[in-house]
matplotlib code that plots the C-alpha trace (Angstrom):
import matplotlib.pyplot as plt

x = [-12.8, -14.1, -15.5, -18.9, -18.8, -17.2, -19.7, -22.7, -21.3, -21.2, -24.0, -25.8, -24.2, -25.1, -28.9, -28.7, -26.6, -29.5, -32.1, -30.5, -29.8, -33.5, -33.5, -30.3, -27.7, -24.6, -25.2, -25.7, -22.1, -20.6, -21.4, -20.1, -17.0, -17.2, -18.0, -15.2, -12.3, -13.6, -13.2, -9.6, -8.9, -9.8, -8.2, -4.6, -5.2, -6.0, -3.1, 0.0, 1.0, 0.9, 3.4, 5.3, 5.5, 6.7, 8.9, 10.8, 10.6, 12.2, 15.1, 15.6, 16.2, 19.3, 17.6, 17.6, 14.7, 15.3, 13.3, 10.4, 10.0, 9.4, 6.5, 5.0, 5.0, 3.9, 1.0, 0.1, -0.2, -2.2, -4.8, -5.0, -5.5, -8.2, -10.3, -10.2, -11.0, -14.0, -15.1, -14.8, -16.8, -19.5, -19.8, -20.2, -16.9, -15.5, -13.3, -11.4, -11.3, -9.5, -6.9, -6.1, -5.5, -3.2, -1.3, -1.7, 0.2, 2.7, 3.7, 4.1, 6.6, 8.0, 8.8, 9.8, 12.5, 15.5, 14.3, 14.6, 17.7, 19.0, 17.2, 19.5, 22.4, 22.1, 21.1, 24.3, 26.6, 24.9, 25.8, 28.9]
y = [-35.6, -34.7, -32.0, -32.7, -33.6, -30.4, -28.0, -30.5, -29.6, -25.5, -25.1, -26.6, -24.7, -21.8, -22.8, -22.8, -19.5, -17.8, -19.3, -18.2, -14.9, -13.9, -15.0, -15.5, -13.5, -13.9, -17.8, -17.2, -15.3, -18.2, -20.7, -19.3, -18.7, -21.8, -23.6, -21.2, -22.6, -26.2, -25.9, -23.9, -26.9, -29.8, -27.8, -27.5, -31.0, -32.4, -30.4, -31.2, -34.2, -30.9, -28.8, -32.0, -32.3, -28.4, -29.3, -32.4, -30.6, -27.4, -29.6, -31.5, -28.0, -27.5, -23.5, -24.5, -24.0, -20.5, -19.1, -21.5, -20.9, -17.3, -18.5, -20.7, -18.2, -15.4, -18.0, -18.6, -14.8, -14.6, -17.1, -16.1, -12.7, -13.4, -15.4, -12.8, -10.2, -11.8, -12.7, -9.2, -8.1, -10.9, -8.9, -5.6, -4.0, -3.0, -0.1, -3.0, -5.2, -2.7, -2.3, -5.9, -6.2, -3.5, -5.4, -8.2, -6.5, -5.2, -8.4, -10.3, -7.4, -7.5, -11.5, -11.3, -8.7, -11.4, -12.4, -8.7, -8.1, -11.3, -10.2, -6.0, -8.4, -10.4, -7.0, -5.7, -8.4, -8.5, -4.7, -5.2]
z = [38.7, 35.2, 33.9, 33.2, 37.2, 38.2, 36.2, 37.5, 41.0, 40.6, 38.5, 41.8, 43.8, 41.7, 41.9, 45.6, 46.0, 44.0, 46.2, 49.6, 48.4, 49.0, 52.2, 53.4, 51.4, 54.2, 53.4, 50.0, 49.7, 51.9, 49.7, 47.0, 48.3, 49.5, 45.8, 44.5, 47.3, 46.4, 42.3, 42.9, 45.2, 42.8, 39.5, 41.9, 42.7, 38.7, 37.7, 39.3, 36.6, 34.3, 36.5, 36.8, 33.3, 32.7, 35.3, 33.5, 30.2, 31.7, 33.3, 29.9, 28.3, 30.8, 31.7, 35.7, 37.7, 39.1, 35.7, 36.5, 40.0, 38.7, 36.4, 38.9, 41.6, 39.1, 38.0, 41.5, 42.2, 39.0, 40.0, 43.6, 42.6, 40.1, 42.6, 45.4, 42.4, 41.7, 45.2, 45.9, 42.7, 43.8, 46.7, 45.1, 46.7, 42.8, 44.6, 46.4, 43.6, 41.6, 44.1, 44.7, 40.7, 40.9, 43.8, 42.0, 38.8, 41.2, 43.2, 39.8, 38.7, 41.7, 41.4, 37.5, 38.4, 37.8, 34.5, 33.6, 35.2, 33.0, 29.7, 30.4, 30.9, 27.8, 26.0, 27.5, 26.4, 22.9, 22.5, 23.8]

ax = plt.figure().add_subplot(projection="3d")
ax.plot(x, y, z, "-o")
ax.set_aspect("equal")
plt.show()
């Protein structure tokens, strides 16, 4: 799907989230979420020839794929994050969305502790 399709699609959506918040906002807020699933959807969709081409290039580099499993996962918690950030902002609950970016900060730390436990050791054996 192209762009000019995709934005077409949400600014629609948009349009009638505005409308049904007067009258409806529980309908209003689902279909947002709704438009907001659907784009994440289609972008994961439209990208995987890129994550198969980081893939291919990361294997011709000989690094292994441990070190990129990290930076997908970390992406993934990234994005996922975001979007629940912002769905929670949409619906005014900016306490909450605070704490989930602070998880979200947290579980990526959490994931990238190998690559810092490789970057000490190569500190190490350099100062060795």
């Amino acid at each position: 799907m192209n762009m000019i399709t995709m934005t077409g699609i949400t600014v629609i959506a948009a349009a009638f989230s505005i409308l049904l918040k007067k009258k409806h906002p529980e309908y209003a807020m689902v279909l947002s979420l709704a438009a907001g699933i659907w784009m994440m959807a289609v972008l994961i969709g439209e990208a995987v020839p890129l994550f198969q081409w980081i893939g291919e290039l990361v294997d011709s580099t000989g690094m292994g794929t441990d070190y990129t499993k990290i930076l997908f996962k970390a992406l993934g918690i990234c994005f996922i994050t975001q979007i629940a950030c912002d769905s929670c902002k949409d619906l005014g609950e900016t306490a909450i969305a605070a704490k989930l970016e602070t998880a979200g900060k947290i579980a990526v730390l959490l994931i990238s502790l190998p690559l810092f436990q490789r970057v000490l050791d190569i500190v190490k054996e350099l100062m060795a």
